[in-house]
C-alpha positions in Angstrom: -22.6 -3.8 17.4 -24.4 -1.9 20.2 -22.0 1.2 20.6 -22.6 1.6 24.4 -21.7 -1.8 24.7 -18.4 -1.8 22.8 -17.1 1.5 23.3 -17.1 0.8 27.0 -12.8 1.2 28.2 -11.2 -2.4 28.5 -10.1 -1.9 32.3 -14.4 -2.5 32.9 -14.3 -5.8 31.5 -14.1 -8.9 34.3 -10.3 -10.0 34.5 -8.5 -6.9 33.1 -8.3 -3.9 35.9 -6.3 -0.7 35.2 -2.4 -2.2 34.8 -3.8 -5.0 32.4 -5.6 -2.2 30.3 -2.6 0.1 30.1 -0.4 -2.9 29.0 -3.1 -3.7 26.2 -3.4 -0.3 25.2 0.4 0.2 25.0 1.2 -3.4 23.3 -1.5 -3.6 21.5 -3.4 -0.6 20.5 -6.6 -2.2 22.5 -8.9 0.6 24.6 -12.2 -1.0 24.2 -14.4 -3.8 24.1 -14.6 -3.4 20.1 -10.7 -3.5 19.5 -10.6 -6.5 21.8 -13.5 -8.1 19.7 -11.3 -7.4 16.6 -8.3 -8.6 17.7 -8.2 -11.9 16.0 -6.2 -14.9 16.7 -3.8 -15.5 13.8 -4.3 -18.9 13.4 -5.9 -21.8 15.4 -4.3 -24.8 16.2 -6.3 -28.0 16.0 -7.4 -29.9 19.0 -10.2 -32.0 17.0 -7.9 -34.8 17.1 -6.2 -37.1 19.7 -3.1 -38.7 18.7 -2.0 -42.2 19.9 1.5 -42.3 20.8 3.3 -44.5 18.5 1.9 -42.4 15.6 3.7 -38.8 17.1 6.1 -37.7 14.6 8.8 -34.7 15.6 8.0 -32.6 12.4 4.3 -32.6 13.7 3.4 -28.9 14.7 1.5 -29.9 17.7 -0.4 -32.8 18.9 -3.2 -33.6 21.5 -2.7 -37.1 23.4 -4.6 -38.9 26.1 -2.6 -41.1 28.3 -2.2 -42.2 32.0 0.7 -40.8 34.1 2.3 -44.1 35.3 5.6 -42.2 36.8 7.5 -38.8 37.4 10.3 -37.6 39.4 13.0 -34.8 39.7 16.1 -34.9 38.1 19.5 -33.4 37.2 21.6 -30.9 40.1 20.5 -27.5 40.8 22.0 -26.1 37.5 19.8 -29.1 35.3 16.7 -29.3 37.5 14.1 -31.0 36.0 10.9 -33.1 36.5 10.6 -35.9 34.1 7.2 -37.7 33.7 6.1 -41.2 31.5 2.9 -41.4 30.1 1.8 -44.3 28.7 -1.3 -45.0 26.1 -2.2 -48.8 24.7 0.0 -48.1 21.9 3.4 -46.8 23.4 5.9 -44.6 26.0 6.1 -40.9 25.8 8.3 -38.7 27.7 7.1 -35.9 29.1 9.3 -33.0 30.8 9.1 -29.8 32.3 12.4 -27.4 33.5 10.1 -24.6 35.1 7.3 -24.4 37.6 8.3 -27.7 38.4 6.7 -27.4 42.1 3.5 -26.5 40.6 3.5 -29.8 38.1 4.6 -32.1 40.7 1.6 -31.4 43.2 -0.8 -31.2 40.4 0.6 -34.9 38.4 -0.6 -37.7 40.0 0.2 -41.1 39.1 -2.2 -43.6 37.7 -4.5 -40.7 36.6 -5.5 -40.0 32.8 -4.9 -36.8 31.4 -5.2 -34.7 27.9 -1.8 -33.4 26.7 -1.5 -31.0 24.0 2.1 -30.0 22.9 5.3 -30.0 20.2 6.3 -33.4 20.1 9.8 -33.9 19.9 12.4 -37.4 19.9 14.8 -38.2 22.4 16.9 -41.2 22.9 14.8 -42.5 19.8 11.5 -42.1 22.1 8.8 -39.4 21.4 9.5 -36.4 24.2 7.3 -33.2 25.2 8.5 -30.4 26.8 6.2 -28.4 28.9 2.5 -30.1 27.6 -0.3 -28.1 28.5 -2.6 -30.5 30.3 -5.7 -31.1 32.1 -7.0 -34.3 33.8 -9.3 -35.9 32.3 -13.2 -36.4 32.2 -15.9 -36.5 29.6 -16.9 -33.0 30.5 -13.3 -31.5 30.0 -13.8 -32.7 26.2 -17.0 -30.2 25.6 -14.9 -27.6 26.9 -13.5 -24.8 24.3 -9.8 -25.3 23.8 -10.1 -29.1 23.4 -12.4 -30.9 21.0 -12.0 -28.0 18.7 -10.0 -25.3 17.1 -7.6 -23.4 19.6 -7.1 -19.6 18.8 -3.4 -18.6 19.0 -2.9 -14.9 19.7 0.2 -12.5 19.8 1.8 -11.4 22.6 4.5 -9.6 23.7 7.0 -10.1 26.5 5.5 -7.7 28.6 2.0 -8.8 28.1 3.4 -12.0 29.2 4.2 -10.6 32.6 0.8 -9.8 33.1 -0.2 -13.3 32.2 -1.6 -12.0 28.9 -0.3 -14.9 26.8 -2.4 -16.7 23.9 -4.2 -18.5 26.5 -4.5 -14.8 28.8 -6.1 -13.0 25.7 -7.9 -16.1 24.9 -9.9 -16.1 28.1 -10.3 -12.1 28.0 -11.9 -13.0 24.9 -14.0 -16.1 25.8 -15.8 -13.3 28.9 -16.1 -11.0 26.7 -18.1 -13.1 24.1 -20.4 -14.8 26.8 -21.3 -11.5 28.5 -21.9 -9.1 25.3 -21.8 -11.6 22.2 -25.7 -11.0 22.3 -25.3 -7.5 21.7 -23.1 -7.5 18.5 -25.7 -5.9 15.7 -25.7 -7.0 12.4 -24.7 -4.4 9.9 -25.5 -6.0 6.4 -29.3 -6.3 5.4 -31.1 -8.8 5.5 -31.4 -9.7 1.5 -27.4 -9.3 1.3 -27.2 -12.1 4.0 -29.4 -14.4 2.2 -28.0 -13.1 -1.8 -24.7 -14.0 -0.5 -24.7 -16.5 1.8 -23.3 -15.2 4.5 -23.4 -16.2 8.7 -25.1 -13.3 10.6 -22.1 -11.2 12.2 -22.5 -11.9 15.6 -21.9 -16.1 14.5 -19.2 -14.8 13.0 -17.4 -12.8 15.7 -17.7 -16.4 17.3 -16.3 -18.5 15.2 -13.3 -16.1 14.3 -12.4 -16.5 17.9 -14.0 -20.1 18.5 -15.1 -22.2 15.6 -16.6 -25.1 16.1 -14.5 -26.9 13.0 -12.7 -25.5 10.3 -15.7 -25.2 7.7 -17.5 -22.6 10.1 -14.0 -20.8 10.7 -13.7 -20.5 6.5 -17.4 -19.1 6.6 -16.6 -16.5 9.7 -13.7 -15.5 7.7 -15.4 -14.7 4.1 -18.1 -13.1 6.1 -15.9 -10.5 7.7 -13.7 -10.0 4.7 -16.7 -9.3 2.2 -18.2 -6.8 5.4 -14.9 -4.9 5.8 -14.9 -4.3 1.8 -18.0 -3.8 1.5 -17.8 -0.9 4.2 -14.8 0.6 2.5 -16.7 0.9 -0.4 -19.7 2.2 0.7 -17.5 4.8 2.2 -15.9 5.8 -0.5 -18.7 5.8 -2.9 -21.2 7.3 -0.6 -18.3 10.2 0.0 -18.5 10.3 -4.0 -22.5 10.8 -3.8 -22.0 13.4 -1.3 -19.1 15.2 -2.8 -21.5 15.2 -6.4 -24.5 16.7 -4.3 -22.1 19.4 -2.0 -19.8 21.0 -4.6 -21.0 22.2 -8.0 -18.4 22.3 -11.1 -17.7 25.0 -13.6 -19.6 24.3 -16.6 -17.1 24.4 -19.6 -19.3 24.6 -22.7 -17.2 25.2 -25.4 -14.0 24.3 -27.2 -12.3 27.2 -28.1 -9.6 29.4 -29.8 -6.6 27.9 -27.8 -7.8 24.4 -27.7 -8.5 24.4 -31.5 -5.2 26.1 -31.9 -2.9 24.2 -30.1 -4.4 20.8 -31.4 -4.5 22.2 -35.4 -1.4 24.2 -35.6 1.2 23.4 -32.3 0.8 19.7 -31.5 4.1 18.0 -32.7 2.5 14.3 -32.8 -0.9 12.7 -33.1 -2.7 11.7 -30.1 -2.9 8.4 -29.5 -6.9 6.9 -29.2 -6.2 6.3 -25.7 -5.3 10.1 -25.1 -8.6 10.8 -27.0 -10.4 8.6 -25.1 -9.6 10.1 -21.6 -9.7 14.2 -22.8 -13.6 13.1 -24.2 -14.1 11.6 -20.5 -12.8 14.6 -19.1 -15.1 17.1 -21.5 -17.8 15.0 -20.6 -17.1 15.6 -16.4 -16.6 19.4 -16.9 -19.5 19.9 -19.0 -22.3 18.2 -16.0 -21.9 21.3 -13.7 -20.6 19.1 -11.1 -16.9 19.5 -9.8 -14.6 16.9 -11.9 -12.6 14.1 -9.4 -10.7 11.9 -11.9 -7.4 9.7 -11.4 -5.2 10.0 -14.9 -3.3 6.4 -14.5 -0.7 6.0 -17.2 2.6 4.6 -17.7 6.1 6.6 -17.9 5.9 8.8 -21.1 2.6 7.7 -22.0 1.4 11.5 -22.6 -0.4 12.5 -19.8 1.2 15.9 -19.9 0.0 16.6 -22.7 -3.7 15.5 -21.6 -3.5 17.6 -19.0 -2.4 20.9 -20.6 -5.2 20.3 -23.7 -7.7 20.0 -20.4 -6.4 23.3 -19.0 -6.6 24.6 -22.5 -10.3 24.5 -22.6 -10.9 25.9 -19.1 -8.7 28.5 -20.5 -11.5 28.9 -23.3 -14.1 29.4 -20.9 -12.4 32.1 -19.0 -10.3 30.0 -16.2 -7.1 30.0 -15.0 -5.2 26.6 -14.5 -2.3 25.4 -12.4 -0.7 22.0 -12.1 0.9 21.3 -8.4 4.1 18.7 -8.5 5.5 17.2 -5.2 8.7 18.0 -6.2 11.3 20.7 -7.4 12.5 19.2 -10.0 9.0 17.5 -11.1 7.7 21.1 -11.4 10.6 22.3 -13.0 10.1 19.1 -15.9 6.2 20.4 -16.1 7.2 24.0 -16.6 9.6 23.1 -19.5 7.8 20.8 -21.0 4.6 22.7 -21.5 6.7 25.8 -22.3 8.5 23.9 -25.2 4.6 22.7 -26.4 2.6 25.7 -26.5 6.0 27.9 -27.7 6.2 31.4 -27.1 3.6 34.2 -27.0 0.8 31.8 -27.1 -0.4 31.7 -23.5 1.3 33.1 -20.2 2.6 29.9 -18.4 4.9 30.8 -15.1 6.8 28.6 -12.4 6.2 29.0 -8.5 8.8 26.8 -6.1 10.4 27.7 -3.3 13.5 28.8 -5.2 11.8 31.7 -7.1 12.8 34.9 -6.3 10.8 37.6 -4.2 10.5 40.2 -7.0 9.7 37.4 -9.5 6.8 36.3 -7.2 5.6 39.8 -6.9 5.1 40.1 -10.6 3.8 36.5 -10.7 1.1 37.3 -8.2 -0.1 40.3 -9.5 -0.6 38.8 -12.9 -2.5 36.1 -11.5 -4.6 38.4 -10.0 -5.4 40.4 -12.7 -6.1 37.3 -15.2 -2.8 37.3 -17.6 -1.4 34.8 -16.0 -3.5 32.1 -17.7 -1.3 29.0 -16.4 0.7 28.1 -12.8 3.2 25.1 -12.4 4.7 24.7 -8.9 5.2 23.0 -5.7 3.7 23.2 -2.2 4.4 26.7 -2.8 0.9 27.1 -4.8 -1.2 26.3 -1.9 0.0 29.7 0.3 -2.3 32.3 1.0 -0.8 34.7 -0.8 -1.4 32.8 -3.8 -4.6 34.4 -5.6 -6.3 33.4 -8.8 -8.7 35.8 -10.5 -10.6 32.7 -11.5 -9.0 29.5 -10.9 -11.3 26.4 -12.7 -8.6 23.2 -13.6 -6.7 22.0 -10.9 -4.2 19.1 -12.0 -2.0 17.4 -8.9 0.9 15.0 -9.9 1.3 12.1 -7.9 -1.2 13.0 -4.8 0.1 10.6 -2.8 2.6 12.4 -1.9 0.7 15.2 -0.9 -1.6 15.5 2.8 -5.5 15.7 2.2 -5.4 19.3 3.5 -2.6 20.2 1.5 -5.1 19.2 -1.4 -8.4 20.7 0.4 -6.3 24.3 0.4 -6.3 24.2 -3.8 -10.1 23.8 -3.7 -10.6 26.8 -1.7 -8.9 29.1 -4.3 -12.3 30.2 -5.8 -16.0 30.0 -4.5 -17.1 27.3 -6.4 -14.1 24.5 -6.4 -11.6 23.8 -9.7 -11.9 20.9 -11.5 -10.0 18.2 -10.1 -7.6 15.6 -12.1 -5.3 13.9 -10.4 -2.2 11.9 -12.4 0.1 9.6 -11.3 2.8 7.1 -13.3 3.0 5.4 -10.8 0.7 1.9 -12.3 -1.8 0.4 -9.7 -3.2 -2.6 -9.8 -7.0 -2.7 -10.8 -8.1 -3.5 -6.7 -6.1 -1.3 -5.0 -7.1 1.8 -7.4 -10.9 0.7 -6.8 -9.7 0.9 -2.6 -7.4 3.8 -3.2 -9.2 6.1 -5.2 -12.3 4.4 -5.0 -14.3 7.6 -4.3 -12.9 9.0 -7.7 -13.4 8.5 -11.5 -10.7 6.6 -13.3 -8.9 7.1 -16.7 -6.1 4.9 -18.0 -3.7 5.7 -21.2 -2.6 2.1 -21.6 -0.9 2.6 -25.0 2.3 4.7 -25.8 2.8 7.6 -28.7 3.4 6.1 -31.9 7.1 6.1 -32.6 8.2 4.9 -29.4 10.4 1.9 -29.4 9.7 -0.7 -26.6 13.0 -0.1 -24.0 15.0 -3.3 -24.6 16.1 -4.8 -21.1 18.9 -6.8 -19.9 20.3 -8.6 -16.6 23.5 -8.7 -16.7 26.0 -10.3 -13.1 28.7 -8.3 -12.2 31.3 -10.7 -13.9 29.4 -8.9 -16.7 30.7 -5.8 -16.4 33.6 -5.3 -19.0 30.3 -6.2 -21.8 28.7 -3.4 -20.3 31.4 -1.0 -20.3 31.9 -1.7 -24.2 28.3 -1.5 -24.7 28.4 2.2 -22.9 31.5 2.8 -25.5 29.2 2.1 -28.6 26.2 4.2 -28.1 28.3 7.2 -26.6 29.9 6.8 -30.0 26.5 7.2 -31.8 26.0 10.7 -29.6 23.6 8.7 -26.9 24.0 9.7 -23.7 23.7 7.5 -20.1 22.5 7.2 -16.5 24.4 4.6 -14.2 21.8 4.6 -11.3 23.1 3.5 -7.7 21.2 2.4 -4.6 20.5 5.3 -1.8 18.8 3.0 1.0 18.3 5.2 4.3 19.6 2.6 6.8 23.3 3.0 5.6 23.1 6.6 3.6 27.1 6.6 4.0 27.9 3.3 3.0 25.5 3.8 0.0 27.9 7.0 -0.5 30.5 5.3 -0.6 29.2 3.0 -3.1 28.6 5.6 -5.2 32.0 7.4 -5.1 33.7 3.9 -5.5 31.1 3.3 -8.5 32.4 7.1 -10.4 36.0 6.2 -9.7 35.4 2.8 -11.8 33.6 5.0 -14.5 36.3 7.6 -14.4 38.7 5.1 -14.6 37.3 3.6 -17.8 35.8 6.5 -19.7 38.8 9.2 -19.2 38.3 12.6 -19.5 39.0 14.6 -22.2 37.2 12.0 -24.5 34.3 11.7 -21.6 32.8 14.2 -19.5 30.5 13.0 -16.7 27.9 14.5 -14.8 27.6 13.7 -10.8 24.1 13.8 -8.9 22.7 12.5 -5.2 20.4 13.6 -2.9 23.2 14.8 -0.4 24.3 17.9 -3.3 23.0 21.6 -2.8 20.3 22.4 -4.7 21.9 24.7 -7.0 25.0 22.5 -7.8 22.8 19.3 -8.5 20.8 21.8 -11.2 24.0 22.7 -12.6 25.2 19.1 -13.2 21.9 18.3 -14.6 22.0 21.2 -17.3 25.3 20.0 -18.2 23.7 16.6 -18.6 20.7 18.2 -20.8 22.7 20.6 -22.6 24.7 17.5 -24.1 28.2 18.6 -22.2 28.0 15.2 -20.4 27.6 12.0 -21.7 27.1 10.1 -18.3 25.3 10.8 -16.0 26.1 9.3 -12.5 23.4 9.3 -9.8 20.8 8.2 -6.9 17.4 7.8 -7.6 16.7 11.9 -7.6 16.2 11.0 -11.0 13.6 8.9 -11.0 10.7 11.1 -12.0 11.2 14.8 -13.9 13.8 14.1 -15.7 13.5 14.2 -19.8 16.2 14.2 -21.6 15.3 11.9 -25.1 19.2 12.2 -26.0 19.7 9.5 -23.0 19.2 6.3 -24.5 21.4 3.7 -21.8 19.5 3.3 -18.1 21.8 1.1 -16.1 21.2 0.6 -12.8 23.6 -0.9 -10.0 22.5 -3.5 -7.2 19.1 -3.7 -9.2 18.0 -6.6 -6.4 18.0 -3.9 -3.8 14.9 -1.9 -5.8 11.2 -2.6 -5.7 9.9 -3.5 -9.0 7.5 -0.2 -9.0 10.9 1.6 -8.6 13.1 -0.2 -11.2 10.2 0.5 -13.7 10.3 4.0 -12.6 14.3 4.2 -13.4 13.8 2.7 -16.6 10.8 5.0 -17.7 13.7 7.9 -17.7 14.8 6.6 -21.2 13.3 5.9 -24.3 11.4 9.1 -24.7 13.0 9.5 -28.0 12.4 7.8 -31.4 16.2 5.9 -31.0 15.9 2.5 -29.6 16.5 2.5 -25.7 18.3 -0.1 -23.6 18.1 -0.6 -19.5 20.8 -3.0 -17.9 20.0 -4.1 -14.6 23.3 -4.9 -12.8 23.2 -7.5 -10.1 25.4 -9.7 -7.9 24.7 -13.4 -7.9 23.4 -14.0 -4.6 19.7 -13.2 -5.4 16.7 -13.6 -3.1 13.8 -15.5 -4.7 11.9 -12.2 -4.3 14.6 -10.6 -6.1 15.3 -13.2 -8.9 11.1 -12.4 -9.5 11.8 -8.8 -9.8 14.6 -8.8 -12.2 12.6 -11.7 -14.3 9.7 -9.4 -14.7 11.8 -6.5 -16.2 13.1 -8.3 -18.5 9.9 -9.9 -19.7 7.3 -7.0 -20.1 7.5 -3.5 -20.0 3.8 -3.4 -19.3 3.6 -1.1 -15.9 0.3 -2.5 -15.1 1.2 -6.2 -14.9 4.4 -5.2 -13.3 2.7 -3.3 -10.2 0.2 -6.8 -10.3 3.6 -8.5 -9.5 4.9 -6.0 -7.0 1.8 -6.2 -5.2 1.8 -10.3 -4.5 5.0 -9.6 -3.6 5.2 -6.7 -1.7 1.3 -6.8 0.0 -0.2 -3.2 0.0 1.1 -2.3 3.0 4.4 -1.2 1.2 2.6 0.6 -1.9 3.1 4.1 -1.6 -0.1 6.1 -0.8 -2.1 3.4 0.7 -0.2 4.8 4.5 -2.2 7.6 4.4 -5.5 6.0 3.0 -5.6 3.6 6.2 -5.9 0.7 3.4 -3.3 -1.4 5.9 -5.5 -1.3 8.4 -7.8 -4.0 7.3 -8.0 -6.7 9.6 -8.7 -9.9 7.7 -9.3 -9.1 4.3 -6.5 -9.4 1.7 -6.3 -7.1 -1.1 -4.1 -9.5 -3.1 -5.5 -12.8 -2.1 -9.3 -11.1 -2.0 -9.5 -9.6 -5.2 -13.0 -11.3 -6.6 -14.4 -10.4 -3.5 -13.6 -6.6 -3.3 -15.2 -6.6 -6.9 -18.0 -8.5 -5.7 -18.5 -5.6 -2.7 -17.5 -3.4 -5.0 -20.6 -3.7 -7.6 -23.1 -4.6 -4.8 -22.3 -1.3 -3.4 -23.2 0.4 -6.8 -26.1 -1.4 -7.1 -27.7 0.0 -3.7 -26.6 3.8 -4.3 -28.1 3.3 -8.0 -31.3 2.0 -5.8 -31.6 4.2 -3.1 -28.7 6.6 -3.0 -29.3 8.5 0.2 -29.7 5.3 2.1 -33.4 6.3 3.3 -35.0 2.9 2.6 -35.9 0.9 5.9 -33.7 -2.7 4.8 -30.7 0.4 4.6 -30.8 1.7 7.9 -28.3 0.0 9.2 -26.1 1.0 6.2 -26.5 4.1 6.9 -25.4 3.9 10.2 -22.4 1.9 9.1 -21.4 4.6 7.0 -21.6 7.2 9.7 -19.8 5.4 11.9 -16.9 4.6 9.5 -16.5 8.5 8.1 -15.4 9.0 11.8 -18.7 10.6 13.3 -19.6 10.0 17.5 -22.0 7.2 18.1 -23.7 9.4 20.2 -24.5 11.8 17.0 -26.0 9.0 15.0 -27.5 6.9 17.5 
């Protein structure tokens, strides 16, 4: 696309003018020729076909009729003013009738004249009707015309748009001048030998026949064109950010396994690791062992070990002479880290300290200077860990739990911590789907532990209807009588946070009711506690003085307690499948089988009959976020806001899968050939990529 051509402002193009192009800019984002180019219809109706009128049917979405007016005239009073017209083909009567701009039709109908009507049909009095037909008169030229013998583009608007006459048909002309003047000057961006190994219409065609196909086959081929080149591009982004990233930063070389390594994995481990755990700690020796700075995505399921992956990691950067430190988006997530790698390596093995927002200035002094000075060999914490007075003697592993949650310079401040940046490993439990990890984290390497410790007992799960609920309660009876303990999870949706309050007050005053204290002692905890009272009622919970625990979804990640073997979870229909799988993840972290009920009323939504189908099937997180993304679209996926993957514009990363492989391995296939992008047939590549990683077109032109 010829930049000085398409960046030109919108107001410059024939027809718009300054209010026009602050009404597009403020309804629809468009500021330039480009974004009007790209603003595609979203759907096109079809005028290949004239219908005769006996063969108009009212559930017909629109049809396209030529007839001869043979009579009109006003009717009703002032209130029911109308202008009613007959038009009349060889084959039958139609009704044709307009409530506004009725001086306008009745000068421009004329009777005994033939004209093309395009509309919704409708019936009335038994006889096909149309209200408001667009309509032109006839003559063989008006058939060559756009808009008639082919496939109409039907655009969004908004009520204000519509006041500047910026309808459908208003963008649709914008659209049509800006094609015919600068349509020449759109520049292909795909080489040559792509074109022809893929089959795919040069992209000015394409542009075209997005907004103007000439039948539906050419629309289909403008469409897979622009899909695979809005991929491809993401690809080459994030690969060619990869490339450059390898080349920029050099790693710490770790080159040998060492007394704690060998230590903890002979004499402290308290399980075997499974072979997908070995699997992804050789990857990682591997990375840190090239002298090029590690970028790998840990992927596995709730309580499939990636803790412990990721402290045997820091381990051998220990070995070599580096600190480590693990950053958690939350509080309580840090607080789980700390205590679970505290209870693993036991005491006065290796220095391992905690750094939130809650620890205390004199503890922070001592904590700094020992980091500082080397001692400190290990750092859990929150956002706290990326302030400036943070300072590592030497800090080489760098772990980040769920980075989605965290802003790219938030990230960016953890490299700068030494000269030459820490190894990188990034975990999440959060399971994603195969194509939106390759989009995601596309520019990173990817791990997966795909198979639980040994021991583990699949969580048993169960939908039960509220006229359920009496089973449930004697179900809760029999495994607090075995010493299990139990979360009843309710709903805390934003929209109504005091109604979902209230849901949960009326839900403990049904438990209290039921499980009476002294024989029960229950534990209370929502987002709306302090701090220090919600940590209280959760070390009652750990501590074994409660046996239920009542709460929001605070607890759905750092919370460990393998004593809790029930997960039952109110108004499950009102939780996304990522997040019910979450929930459930809290239990069966012991070697006692664990149960999740999912409580639910009986008026389900088919999308929420789906959800509660798949839990019970499989607890295979990597088939359910498959699910949750048909259902859901990535758009509503957490972390793919912030990555700008919801801004594609016709590409679908659920319906478009094959294809974003296809880009995908094509992409590999050039940077394996020619990495830097320096060979002629890549040139326009390379300016692709500079344009997309946000660089000036007057820097790279």
């Amino acid at each position: 696309m010829n930049p000085q051509v398409f960046q030109t402002p919108i107001e410059f193009l024939k027809g718009v003018g300054l209010s026009r192009a602050d009404v597009l800019k403020k309804e629809l984002g468009i500021t330039t020729f480009e974004d009007l180019l790209r603003y595609f219809p979203y759907k096109h109706i079809d005028r290949t076909r004239f219908y005769k009128i006996r063969d108009i049917q009212p559930e017909l979405p629109y049809v396209q009729v030529l007839a001869r007016v043979t009579h009109f005239e006003i009717a009703g009073d002032k209130r029911t003013k109308r202008l009613v017209a007959q038009a009349k083909d060889e084959t039958g009567i139609m009704e044709l009738v307009w409530f506004q701009g009725i001086k306008w039709i009745e000068k421009y109908l004329a009777i005994g004249k033939v004209y093309v009507l395009f509309g919704k049909p409708g019936m009335f009095n038994g006889k096909p009707q149309m209200a408001h037909p667009e309509m032109e008169l006839y003559s063989p030229a008006v058939l060559k015309q756009k808009g008639n013998l082919t496939l109409q583009p039907a655009y969004s608007s908004t009520e204000k748009l519509k006041q500047f006459s910026l309808d459908s048909k208003g963008i649709q002309k914008l659209t049509a001048i800006l094609l015919d003047q600068y349509g020449n000057e759109i520049k292909e961006n795909l080489p040559l030998y792509l074109l022809n190994q893929f089959k795919l219409m040069g992209r000015a065609e394409a542009y075209r026949n997005m907004h103007f196909p000439d039948d539906a086959a050419m629309l289909n081929e403008a469409q897979h064109r622009l899909k695979f080149e809005e991929l491809f591009i993401i690809q080459l982004k994030l690969l060619k950010n990869k490339l450059l990233r390898i080349q920029k930063f050099k790693g710490h070389v770790f080159e040998s396994v060492g007394h704690y390594f060998n230590t903890f994995y002979n004499e402290r481990l308290p399980f075997q690791l499974t072979n997908s755990q070995k699997k992804v700690l050789k990857e990682i020796r591997q990375d840190t062992q090239r002298g090029v700075q590690m970028n790998r995505l840990l992927q596995g399921d709730v309580g499939s070990g990636k803790t412990v992956v990721a402290l045997m990691s820091m381990l051998i950067a220990i070995d070599n002479g580096f600190q480590a430190c693990i950053m958690a988006p939350t509080e309580i997530l840090a607080n789980q880290h700390y205590q679970t790698i505290k209870s693993l390596v036991g005491e006065g093995f290796i220095e391992v300290a905690l750094l939130t927002g809650s620890t205390k200035k004199k503890d922070r002094n001592i904590l700094h200077e020992k980091l500082e000075d080397g001692r400190l060999k290990i750092l859990i914490g929150t956002h706290a860990l990326i302030e400036d007075k943070v300072q590592f003697q030497n800090l080489g592993f760098v772990v980040i739990d769920e980075q989605h949650r965290f802003g790219v310079e938030q990230r960016a401040r953890l490299w700068r911590k030494n000269n030459i940046p820490p190894h990188i490993l990034v975990m999440t439990a959060t399971p994603i789907p195969r194509t939106l990890a390759m989009t995601l984290y596309g520019d990173l390497d990817i791990s997966v532990i795909d198979e639980l410790p040994a021991g583990r007992k699949p969580i048993q799960t169960v939908h039960y209807y509220e006229n359920q609920r009496l089973r449930m309660f004697g179900f809760m009876k029999q495994e607090i009588a075995k010493g299990r303990q139990i979360y009843v999870v309710y709903p805390l949706i934003q929209e109504s946070e005091k109604l979902d309050l209230k849901n949960l007050e009326d839900g403990i005053e049904i438990i209290r009711r039921e499980f009476p204290m002294p024989d029960y002692q229950i534990s209370i905890v929502h987002g709306k506690m302090p701090a220090k009272d919600k940590d209280y009622e959760m070390q009652r919970f750990v501590k074994h003085e409660t046996q239920i625990m009542v709460a929001t979804t605070v607890i759905e990640v750092g919370v460990n307690i393998p004593n809790a073997s029930v997960m039952i979870i109110e108004n499950a229909e009102r939780f996304g499948l990522s997040q019910l799988h979450q929930l459930r993840g809290r239990v069966g972290r012991g070697a006692e089988q664990s149960y999740c009920i999912l409580m639910s009323s009986h008026k389900l939504s088919y999308d929420g009959k789906i959800r509660l189908e798949t839990m019970v099937r499989t607890n295979n997180g990597f088939e359910i976020s498959e699910i949750d993304l048909q259902l859901r679209g990535p758009g509503n996926i957490e972390g793919t806001q912030q990555s700008g993957i919801t801004d594609l514009k016709v590409a679908d990363l659920v319906a478009d899968q094959q294809l974003l492989i296809q880009a995908r391995k094509c992409v590999e296939d050039i940077f394996a050939r020619d990495p830097q992008l320096t060979l002629p047939e890549h040139q326009v590549l390379h300016l692709a990529f500079l344009k997309n990683a946000g660089l000036s077109w007057d820097k790279i032109s």
